[in-house]
C-alpha positions as CSV (number, residue, x, y, z in Angstrom):
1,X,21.2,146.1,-175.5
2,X,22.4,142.4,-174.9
3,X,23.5,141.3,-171.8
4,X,27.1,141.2,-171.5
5,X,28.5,137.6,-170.4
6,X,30.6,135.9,-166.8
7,X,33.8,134.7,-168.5
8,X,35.4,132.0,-166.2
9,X,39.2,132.2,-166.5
10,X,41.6,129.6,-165.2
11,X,45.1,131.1,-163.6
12,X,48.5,129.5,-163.3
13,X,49.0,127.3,-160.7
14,X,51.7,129.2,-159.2
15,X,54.7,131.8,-160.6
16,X,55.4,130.4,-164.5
17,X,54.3,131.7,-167.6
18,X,50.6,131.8,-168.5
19,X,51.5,130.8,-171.9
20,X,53.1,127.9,-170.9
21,X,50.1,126.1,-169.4
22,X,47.3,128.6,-170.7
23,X,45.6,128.7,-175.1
24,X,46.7,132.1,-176.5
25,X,42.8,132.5,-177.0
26,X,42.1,133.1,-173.3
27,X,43.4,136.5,-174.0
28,X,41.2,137.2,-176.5
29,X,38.5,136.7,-174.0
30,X,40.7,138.5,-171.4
31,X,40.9,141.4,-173.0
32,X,37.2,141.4,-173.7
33,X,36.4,142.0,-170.4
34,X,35.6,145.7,-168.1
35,X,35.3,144.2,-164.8
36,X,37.0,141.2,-163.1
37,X,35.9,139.7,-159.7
38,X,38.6,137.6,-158.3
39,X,39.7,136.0,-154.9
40,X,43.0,138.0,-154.5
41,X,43.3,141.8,-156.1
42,X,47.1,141.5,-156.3
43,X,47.9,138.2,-157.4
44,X,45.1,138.8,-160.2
45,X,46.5,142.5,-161.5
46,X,49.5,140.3,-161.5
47,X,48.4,137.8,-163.8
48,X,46.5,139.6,-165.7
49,X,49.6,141.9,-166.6
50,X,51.5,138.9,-167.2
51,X,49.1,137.3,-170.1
52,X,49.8,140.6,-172.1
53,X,46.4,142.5,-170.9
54,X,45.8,145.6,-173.6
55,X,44.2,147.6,-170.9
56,X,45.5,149.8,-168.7
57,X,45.5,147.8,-165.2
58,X,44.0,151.1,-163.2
59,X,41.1,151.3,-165.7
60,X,39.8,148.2,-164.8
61,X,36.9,147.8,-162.2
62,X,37.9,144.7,-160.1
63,X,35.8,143.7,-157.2
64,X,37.3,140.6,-154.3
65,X,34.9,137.7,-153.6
66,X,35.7,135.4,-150.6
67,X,33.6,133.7,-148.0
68,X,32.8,136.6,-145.9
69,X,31.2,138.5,-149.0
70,X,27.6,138.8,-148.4
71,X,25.1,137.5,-151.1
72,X,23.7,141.5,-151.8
73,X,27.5,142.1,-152.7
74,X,27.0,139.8,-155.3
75,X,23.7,141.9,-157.2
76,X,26.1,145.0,-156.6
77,X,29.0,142.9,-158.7
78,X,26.7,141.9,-161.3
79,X,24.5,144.6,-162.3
80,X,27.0,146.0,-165.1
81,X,26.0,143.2,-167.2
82,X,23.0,144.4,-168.2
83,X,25.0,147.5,-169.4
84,X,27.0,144.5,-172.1
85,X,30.0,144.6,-169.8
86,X,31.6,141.2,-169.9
87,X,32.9,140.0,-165.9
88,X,36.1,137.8,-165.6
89,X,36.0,135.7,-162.9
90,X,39.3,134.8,-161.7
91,X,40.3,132.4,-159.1
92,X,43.5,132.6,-157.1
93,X,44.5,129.6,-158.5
94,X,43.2,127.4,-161.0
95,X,39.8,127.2,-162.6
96,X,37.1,129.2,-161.2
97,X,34.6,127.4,-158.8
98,X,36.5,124.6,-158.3
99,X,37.4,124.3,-154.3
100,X,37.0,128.6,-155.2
101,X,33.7,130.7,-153.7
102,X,33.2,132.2,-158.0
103,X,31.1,129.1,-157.6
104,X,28.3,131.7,-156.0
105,X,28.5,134.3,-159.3
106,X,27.8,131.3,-161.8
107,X,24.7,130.2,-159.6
108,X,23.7,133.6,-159.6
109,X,24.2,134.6,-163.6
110,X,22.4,131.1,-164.4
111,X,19.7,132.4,-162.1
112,X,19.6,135.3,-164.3
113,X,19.9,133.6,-167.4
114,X,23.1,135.0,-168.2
115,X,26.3,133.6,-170.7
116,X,28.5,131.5,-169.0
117,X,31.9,130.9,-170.9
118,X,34.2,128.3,-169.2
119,X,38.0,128.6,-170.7
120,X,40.5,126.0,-170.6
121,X,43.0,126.4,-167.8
122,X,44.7,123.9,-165.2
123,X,43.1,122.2,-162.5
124,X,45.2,120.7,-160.0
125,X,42.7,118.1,-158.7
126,X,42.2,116.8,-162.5
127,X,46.1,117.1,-162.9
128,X,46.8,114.7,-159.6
129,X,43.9,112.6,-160.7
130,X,45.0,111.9,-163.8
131,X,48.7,111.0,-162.4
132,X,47.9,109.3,-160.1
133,X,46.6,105.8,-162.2
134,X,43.4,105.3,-159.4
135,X,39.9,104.8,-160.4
136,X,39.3,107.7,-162.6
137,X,35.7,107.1,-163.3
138,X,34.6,107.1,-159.7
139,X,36.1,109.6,-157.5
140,X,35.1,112.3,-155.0
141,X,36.8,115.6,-154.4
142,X,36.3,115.7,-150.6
143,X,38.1,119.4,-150.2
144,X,39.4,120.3,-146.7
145,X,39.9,117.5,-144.0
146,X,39.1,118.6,-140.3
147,X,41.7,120.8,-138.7
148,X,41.7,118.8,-135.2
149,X,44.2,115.7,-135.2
150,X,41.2,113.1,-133.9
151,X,38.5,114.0,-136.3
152,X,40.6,114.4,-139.3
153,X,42.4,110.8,-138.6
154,X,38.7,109.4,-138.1
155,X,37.7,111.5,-141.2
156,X,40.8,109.5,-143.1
157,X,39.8,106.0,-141.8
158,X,35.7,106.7,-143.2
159,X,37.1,108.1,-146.5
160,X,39.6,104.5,-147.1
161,X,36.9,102.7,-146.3
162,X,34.9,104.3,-148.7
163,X,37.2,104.0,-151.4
164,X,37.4,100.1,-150.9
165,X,33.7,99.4,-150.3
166,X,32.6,101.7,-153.6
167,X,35.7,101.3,-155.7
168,X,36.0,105.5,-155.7
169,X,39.2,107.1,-155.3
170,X,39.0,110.2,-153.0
171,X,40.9,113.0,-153.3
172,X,41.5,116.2,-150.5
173,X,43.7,119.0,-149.6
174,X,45.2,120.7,-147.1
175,X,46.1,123.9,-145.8
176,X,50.1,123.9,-147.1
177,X,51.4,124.3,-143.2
178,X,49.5,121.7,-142.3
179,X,50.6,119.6,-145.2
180,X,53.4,117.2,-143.1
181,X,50.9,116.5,-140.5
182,X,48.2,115.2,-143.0
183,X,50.8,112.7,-144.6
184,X,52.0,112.0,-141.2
185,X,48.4,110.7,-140.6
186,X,48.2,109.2,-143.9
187,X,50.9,107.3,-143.0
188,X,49.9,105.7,-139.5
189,X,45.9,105.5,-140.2
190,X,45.5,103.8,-143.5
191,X,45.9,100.3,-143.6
192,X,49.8,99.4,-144.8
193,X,48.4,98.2,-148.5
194,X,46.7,101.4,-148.8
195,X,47.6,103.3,-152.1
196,X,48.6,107.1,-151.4
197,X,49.3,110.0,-154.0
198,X,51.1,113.1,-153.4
199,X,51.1,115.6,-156.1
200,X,52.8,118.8,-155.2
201,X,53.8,122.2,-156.9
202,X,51.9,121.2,-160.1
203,X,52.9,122.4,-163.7
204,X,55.8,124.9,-161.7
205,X,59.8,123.1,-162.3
206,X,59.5,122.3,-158.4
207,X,56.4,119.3,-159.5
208,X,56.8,115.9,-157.3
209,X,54.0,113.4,-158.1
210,X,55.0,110.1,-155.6
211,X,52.2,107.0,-155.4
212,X,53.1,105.1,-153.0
213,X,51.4,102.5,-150.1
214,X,50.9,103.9,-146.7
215,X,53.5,101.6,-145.3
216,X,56.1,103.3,-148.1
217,X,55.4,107.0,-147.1
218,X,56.9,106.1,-144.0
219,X,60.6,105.5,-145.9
220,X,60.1,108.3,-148.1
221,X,60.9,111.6,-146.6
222,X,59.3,114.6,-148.6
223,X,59.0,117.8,-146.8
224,X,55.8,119.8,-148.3
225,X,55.2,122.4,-146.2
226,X,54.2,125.3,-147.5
227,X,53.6,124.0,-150.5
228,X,50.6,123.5,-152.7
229,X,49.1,119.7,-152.5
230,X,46.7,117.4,-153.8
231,X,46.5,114.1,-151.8
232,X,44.9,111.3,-153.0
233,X,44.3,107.8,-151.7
234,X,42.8,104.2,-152.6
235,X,42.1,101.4,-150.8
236,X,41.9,98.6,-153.3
């Protein structure tokens, strides 16, 4: 019997359509799956429902992966592949280990010389990269700044600095109730010139997308909390 394959399957980035931002062929490849490990069990029965699944949605075997899950949980995941079950890997938002901890069952099924099929889905780092006109063949995804005010404002003046000294744009995020208080910090670290990008609520009708420089964030009043951003900045 052949091995059955990890499908990696891109989500919405928030509450639209799937076929609005998603190929009709990802269903195909939905709907060849038996188990599905994903990030969040209700937001993914609620997706997966909403992409026009063929299964019934309590015959499916789902299993949650986050950062407390313990690497033996992953053999326990994964053994039904060599049964010829196909596993969807779904993230809570976006593509599959990207910023997302499915990044741990693709090291493991290349370990094991298992299939991997990526499918085409939204990524809101690309999307905010490409909008945002900076250096798009030298960049860094720098994920999470730190959460205390004096280490992410010195974490802010290494990452501009980088940026002018290797000609790299860097990109980050935030934790969405935190999200005023990073651009707040954009705003009075970064030298005036500095070039910021806020890209907000991506593909959903709500999208803002503003580049401006550090000394124009400060007359330009956006509230984003609570709401899903990529920031981006340059130093040029």
């Amino acid at each position: 019997m052949s091995k059955g394959k990890v499908i990696l399957i891109p989500c919405t980035l928030g509450d639209v359509n799937p076929l609005e931002v998603l190929p009709q062929t990802n269903n195909d490849f939905i709907n060849s799956c038996d188990i599905f490990i994903v990030e969040n069990l209700r937001s993914a029965r609620r997706f997966l429902i909403k992409t026009g699944l063929k299964k019934a949605i309590d015959e499916i075997q789902f299993f949650e992966i986050n950062k407390r899950t313990k690497a033996q949980d992953l053999f326990r995941f994964l053994s039904e592949l060599n049964e010829g079950k196909n596993i969807g890997v779904l993230s809570e938002a976006g593509c599959p280990g990207i910023a997302d901890p499915g990044a741990e069952i693709v090291k493991w099924a290349h370990r094991k010389n298992i299939q991997i099929i990526p499918l085409i889905g939204p990524s809101s780092i690309l999307l905010a990269l490409m909008a945002s006109g900076m250096n798009g063949q030298n960049f860094a995804f720098i994920g999470y700044l730190p959460k205390e005010k004096t280490e992410r404002r010195r974490k802010i003046k290494q990452l501009e600095q980088y940026s002018k000294t290797h000609n790299q744009t860097q990109i980050f995020i935030e934790t969405p109730f935190r999200n005023n208080h990073l651009i707040d910090d954009l705003q009075k670290c970064c030298d005036k010139n500095t070039q910021i990008v806020v890209a907000c609520d991506l593909t959903l009708p709500t999208q803002f997308i503003k580049r401006l420089s550090a000394k124009d964030w400060k007359n330009h009043k956006v509230d984003l909390h609570k709401r899903p951003c990529i920031f981006i900045l340059h130093k040029y």
